[in-house]
C-alpha positions in Angstrom: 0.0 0.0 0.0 2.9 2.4 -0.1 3.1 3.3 3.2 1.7 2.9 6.7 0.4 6.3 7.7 1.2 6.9 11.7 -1.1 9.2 14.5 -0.8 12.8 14.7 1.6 13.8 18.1 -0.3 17.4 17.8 -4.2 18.1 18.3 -6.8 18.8 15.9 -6.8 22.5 16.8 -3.2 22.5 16.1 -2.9 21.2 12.7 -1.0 23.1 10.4 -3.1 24.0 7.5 -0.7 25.9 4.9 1.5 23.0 3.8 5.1 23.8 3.1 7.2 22.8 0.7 11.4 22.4 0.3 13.0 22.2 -2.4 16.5 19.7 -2.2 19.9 20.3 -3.3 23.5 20.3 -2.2 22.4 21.4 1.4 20.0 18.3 1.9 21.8 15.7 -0.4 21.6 13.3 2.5 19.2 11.0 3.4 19.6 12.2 6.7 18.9 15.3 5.9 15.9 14.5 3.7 14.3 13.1 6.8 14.9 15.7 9.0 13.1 18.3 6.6 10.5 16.5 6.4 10.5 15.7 10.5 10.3 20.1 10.6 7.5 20.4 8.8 7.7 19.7 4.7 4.9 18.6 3.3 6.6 18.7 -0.4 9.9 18.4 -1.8 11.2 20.0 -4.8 13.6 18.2 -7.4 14.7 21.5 -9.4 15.6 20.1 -12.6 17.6 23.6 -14.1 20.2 21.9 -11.6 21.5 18.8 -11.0 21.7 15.2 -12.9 19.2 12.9 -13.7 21.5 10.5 -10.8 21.1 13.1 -8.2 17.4 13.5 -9.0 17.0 10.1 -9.0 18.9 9.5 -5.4 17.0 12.7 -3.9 13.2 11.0 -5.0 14.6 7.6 -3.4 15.5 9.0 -0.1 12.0 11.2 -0.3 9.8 7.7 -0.3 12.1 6.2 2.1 12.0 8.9 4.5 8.0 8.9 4.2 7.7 5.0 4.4 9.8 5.6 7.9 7.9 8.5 9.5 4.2 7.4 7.8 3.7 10.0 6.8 2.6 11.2 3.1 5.1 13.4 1.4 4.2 15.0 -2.1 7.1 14.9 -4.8 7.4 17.8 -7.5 9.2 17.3 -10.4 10.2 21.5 -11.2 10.8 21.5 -15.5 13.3 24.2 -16.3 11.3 25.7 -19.4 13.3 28.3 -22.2 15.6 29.6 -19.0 17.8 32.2 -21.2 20.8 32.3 -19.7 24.1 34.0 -21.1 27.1 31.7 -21.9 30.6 30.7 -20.7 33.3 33.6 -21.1 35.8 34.6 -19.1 36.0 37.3 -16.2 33.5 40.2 -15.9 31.6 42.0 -19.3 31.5 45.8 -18.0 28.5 47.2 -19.5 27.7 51.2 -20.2 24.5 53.5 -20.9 24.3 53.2 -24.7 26.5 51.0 -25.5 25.7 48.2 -28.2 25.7 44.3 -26.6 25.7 41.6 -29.4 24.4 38.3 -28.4 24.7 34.8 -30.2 23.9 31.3 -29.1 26.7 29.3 -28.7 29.7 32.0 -30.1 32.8 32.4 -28.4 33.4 36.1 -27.1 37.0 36.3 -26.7 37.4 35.4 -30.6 34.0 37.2 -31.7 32.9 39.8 -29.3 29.1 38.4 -29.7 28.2 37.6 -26.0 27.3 34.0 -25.6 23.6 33.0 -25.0 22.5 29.4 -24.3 19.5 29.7 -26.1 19.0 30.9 -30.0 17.0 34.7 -29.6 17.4 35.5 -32.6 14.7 33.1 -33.8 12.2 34.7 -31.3 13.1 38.5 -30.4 12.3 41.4 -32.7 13.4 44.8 -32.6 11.9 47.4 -29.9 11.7 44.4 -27.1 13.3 44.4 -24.4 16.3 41.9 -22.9 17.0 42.2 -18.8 20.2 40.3 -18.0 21.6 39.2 -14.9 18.0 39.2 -12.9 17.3 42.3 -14.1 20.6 44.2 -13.4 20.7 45.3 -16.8 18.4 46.6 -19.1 18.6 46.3 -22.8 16.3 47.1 -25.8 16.4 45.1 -29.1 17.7 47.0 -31.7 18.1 44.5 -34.6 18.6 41.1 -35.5 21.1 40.1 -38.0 22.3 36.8 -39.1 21.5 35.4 -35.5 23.2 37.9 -33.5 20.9 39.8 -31.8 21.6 43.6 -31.3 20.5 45.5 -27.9 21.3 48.9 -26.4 21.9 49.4 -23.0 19.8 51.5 -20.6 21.8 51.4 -17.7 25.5 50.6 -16.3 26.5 47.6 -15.0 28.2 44.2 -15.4 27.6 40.5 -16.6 28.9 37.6 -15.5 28.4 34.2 -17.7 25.3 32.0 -17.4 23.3 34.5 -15.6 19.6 34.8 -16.1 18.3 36.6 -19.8 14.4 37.6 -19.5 12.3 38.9 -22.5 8.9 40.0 -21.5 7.4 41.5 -24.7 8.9 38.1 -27.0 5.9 35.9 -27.6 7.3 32.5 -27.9 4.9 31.0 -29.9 3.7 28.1 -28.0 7.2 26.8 -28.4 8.4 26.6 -24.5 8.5 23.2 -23.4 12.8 22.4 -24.4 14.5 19.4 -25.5 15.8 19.2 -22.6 12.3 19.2 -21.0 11.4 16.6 -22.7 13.8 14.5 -21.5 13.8 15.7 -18.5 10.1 14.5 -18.0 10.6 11.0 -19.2 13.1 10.5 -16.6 10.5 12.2 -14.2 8.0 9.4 -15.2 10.2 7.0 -13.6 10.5 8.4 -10.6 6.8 8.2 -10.1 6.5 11.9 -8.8 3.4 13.5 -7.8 3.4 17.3 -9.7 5.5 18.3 -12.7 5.5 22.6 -12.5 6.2 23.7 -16.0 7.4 27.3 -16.5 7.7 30.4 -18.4 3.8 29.2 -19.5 2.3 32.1 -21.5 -0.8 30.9 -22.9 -3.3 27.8 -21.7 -2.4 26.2 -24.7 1.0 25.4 -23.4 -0.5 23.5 -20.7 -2.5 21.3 -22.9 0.9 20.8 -24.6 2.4 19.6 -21.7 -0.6 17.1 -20.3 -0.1 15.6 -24.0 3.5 15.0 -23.5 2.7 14.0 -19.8 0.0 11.2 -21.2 2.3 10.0 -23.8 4.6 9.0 -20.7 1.1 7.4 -18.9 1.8 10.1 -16.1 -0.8 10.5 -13.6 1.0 13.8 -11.8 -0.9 16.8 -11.4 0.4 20.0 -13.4 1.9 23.1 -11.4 2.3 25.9 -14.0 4.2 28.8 -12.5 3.2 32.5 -13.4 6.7 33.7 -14.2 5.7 35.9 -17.4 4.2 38.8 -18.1 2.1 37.0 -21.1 1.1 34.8 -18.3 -0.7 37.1 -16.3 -2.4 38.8 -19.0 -3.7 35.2 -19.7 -4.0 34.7 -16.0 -8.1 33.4 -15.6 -7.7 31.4 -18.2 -4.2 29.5 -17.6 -5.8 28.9 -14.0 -8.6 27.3 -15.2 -6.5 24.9 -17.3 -4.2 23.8 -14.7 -4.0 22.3 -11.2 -1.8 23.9 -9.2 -1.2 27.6 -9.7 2.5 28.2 -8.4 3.8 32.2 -7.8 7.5 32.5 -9.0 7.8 35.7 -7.7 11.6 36.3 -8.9 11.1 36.1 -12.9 7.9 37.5 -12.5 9.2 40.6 -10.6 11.8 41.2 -13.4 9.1 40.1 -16.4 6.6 42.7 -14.4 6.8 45.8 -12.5 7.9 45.0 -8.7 5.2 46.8 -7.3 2.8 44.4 -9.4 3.6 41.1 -7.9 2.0 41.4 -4.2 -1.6 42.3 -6.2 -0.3 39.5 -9.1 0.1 37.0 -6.0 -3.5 38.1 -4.0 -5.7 37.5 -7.3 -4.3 34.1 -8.0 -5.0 33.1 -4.8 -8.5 34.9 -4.8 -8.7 32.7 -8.2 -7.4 29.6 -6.9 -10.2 29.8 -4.0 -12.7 30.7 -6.6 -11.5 27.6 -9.1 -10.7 24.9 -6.5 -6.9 25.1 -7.4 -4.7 25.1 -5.0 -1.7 28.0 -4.9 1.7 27.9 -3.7 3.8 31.3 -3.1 7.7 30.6 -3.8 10.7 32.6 -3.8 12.7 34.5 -1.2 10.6 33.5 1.4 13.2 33.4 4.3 15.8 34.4 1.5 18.4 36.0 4.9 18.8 32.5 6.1 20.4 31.0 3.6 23.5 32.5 5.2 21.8 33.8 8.6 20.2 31.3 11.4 17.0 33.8 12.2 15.1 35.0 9.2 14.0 39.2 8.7 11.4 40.9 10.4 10.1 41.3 6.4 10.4 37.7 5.9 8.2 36.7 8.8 5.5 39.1 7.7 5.7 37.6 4.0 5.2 34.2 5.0 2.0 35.5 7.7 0.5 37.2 4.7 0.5 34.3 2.4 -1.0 32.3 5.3 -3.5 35.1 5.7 -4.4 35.6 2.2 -5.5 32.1 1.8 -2.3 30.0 0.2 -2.4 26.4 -0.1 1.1 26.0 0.4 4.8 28.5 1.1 8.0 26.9 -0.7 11.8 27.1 0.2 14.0 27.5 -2.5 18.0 28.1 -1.7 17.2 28.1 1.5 17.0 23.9 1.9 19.2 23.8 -1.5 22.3 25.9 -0.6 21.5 27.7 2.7 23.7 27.1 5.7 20.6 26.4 7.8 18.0 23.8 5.4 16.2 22.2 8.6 16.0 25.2 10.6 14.5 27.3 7.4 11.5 24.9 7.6 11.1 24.7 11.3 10.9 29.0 11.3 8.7 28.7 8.4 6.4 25.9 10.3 6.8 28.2 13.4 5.2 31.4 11.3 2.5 29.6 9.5 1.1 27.8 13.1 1.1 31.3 15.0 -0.7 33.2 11.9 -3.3 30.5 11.9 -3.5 30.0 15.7 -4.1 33.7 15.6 -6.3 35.0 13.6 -9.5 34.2 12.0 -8.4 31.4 9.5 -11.0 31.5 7.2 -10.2 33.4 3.7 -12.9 35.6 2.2 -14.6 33.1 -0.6 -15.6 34.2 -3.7 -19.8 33.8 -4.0 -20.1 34.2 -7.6 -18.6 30.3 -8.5 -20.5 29.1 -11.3 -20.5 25.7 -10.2 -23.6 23.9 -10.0 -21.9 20.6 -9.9 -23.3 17.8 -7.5 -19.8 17.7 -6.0 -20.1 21.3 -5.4 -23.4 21.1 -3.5 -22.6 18.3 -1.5 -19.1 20.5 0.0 -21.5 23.4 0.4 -23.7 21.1 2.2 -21.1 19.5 4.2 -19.5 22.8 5.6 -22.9 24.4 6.3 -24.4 21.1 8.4 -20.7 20.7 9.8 -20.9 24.0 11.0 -24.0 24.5 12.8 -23.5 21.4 14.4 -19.9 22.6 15.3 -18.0 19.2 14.3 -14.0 19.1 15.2 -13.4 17.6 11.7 -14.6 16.7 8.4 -13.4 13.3 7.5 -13.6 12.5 3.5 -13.6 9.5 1.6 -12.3 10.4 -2.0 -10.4 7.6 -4.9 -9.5 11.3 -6.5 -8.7 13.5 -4.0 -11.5 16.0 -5.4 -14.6 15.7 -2.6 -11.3 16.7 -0.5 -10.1 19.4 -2.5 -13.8 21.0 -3.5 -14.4 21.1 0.7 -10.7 22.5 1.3 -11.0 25.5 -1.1 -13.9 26.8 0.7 -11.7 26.6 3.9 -13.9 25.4 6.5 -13.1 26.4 10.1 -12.7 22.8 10.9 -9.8 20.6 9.7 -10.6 18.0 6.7 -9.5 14.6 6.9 -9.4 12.6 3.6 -8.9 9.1 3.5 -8.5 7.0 0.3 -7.2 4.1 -0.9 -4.9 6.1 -3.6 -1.1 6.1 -3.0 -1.2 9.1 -5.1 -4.2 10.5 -4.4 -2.8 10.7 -0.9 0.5 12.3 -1.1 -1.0 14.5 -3.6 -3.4 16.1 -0.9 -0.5 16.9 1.1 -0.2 20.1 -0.4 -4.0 21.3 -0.1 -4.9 23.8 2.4 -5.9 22.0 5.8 -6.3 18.2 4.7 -4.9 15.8 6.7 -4.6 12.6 4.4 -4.4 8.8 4.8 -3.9 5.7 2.8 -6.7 2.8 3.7 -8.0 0.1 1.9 -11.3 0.3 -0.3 -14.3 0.0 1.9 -17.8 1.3 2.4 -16.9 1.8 6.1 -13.5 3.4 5.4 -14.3 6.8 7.0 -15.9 5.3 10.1 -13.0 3.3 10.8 -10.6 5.5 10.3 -12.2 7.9 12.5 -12.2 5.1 15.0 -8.5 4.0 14.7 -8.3 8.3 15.3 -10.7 7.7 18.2 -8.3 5.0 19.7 -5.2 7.0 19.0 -6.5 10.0 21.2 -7.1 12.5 19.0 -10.9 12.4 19.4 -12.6 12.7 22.4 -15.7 11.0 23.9 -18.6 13.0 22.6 -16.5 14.7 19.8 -19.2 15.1 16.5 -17.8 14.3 13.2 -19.2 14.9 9.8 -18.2 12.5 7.3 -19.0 11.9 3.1 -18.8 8.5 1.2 -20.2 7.1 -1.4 -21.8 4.0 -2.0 -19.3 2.2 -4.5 -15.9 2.9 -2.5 -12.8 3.3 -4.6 -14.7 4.4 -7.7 -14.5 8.5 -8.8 -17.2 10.7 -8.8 -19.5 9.0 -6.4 -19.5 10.7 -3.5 -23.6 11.4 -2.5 -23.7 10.2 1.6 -23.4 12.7 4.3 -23.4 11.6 8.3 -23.3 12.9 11.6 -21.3 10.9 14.1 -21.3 11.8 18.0 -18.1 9.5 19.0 -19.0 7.2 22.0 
């Protein structure tokens, strides 16, 4: 069955709701220390394929369903595509760069022989004159001047320097649908063997590139959920539709804060979570979360209050980045992070404003609305679900109920993938038309109901099969 899921050591009232994810890398390449991040608090763990081998990828997934096996408890596993990340060349020493001056760009060339700055991906297929180029994460801006026999010409706007296989981002260049890379591609079939849980796909600009990649993802028999990460500014102009399309809506806020205006992200970030509440799709905020401790042990007084509001606004989940891939402190980063997200909730009302005008009439829909209303009034401590797809769980979750939701099914997937959805608590059992009573009974047994505790759950007659949850009870708990 996978793995045998243990009892919570903390009580209802103190379950963590935002789930938290880490991403691993040199800091964590340890089984030792895979285990321990997920001991502080991980829900999720990262496999950032723009770094890395396929070996190391393969080792780091290992140690992840080891490490989950050993504590039982479900761990979701993100395979992180790289996408079109432009990045300048190999050259040697610094490139000193002044107001005006004229930078020439080719894929592949060799500066010291040609002067044409080196650029790991061919632009000149894809930029046209007037757009703009910001190197080095946006150090250095540039405008398009022309394109000529595949070097690309660019005038600077401002000083400054570049150093080789820093970032390249194009905002205005419309890619054409063409954004999932070779190297993607193989990338992903290597991924399929790993069995992971999500695959994020990035620099997305239209919805159509999502239905590109769920082709390529059937082709390798992939049941992973898709992440895409709003990282462009043709994404956001897209923005409704793309979240409609997708499963997981992910915030990169560094290449979206050099593809858009700074001062855009923080309102980018609060209306795709107002979306995700309003679609059923849950959101995770990334980047430079507790950016100060990948060097420091204690994060900023600005970091604190970034991961709060996330947690405030409604997020599914917060993510780690070089903090638990090259930080000096990887466990401790998710222990703060744990520590933030537990006081915000433990402190203020947890329930995010949700949107009234979904157009969903579905039968699923009715029967969450009906379960949060009865479960409610009759102030249960928990919801507990029965779901083969995760989506009676999810549909409840994203109208974040005051009470926690436990989901039960008999999914290996299913489960680990509902580790990263806003205040469900998931387990692995065995088909059966008695699954959430006896679930909530082995809960009962382990202490973390009490005598007379009421708990709402939902089933459905034909266990194991999707779509068929229709039975609601009340349970008093003798």
């Amino acid at each position: 069955m996978g793995f045998t899921s243990t009892p919570p050591s903390v009580p209802l009232e103190k379950f963590k709701r935002t789930k938290i994810i880490a991403t691993l890398g040199p800091a964590t390449d340890s089984y030792e220390q895979v285990l321990a991040v997920i001991k502080a608090g991980a829900n999720g763990l990262r496999l950032n394929f723009s770094h890395g081998t396929h070996e190391q990828h393969g080792q780091w997934a290992k140690w992840v369903r080891q490490a989950s096996k050993e504590l039982g408890k479900p761990v979701a596993l993100i395979q992180d595509l790289q996408g079109p990340k432009i990045r300048l060349g190999d050259f040697d020493g610094v490139i000193n760069v002044q107001t005006g001056q004229t930078l020439m760009f080719k894929y592949g060339s060799d500066y010291a022989k040609t002067g044409h700055i080196p650029i790991q991906y061919d632009l000149s297929k894809k930029v046209k004159r007037g757009e703009r180029m910001y190197l080095y994460d946006g150090k250095v801006h540039t405008v398009v001047t022309s394109v000529q026999d595949g070097v690309v010409y660019a005038r600077a706007e401002n000083e400054g320097i570049l150093i080789k296989r820093k970032s390249i981002n194009v905002p205005n260049t419309d890619f054409g649908g063409d954004i999932i890379t070779t190297k993607d591609k193989q990338d992903l079939a290597f991924g399929s063997t790993l069995d992971v849980d999500y695959v994020a796909q990035s620099f997305v600009q239209t919805a159509d590139d999502l239905r590109a990649m769920r082709k390529l993802m059937k082709s390798h028999n992939m049941n992973a959920r898709l992440i895409v990460k709003f990282e462009t500014s043709a994404a956001v102009e897209n923005i409704e539709e793309i979240v409609q399309e997708t499963d997981v809506v992910m915030v990169a806020r560094g290449d979206l804060a050099v593809e858009t205006p700074a001062e855009s992200v923080p309102i980018v970030q609060r209306k795709l979570v107002g979306l995700g509440l309003q679609y059923a799709t849950p959101t995770i905020i990334a980047t430079q979360m507790l950016q100060s401790m990948t060097e420091m042990p204690d994060p900023t007084r600005a970091e604190v209050s970034d991961v709060a509001t996330a947690v405030l606004i409604g997020a599914d989940c917060v993510m780690l980045s070089e903090e638990t891939t090259v930080g000096k402190y990887p466990v401790e980063s998710v222990a703060v992070m744990k520590r933030v997200v537990c006081y915000a909730e433990q402190h203020t009302p947890i329930r995010a404003v949700f949107p009234e005008h979904r157009d969903d009439h579905s039968r699923q829909a009715a029967i969450s609305d009906g379960i949060i209303s009865l479960s409610e009034s009759i102030q249960a401590k928990a919801i507990v679900a029965e779901t083969k797809s995760g989506t009676t769980a999810l549909q409840i979750a994203t109208r974040r109920p005051e009470m926690p939701i436990i989901a039960v099914s008999s999914d290996v997937r299913t489960v680990q993938q509902l580790t990263l959805v806003h205040g469900v608590k998931s387990y692995l059992r065995p088909a059966d038309k008695l699954a959430a009573q006896k679930l909530t009974d082995w809960l009962r047994e382990n202490k973390l109901f009490q005598k007379g505790d009421i708990v709402v759950t939902t089933s459905g007659q034909h266990p194991g099969v999707v779509g068929t949850t229709d039975t609601i009870k009340v349970r008093v708990l003798e």
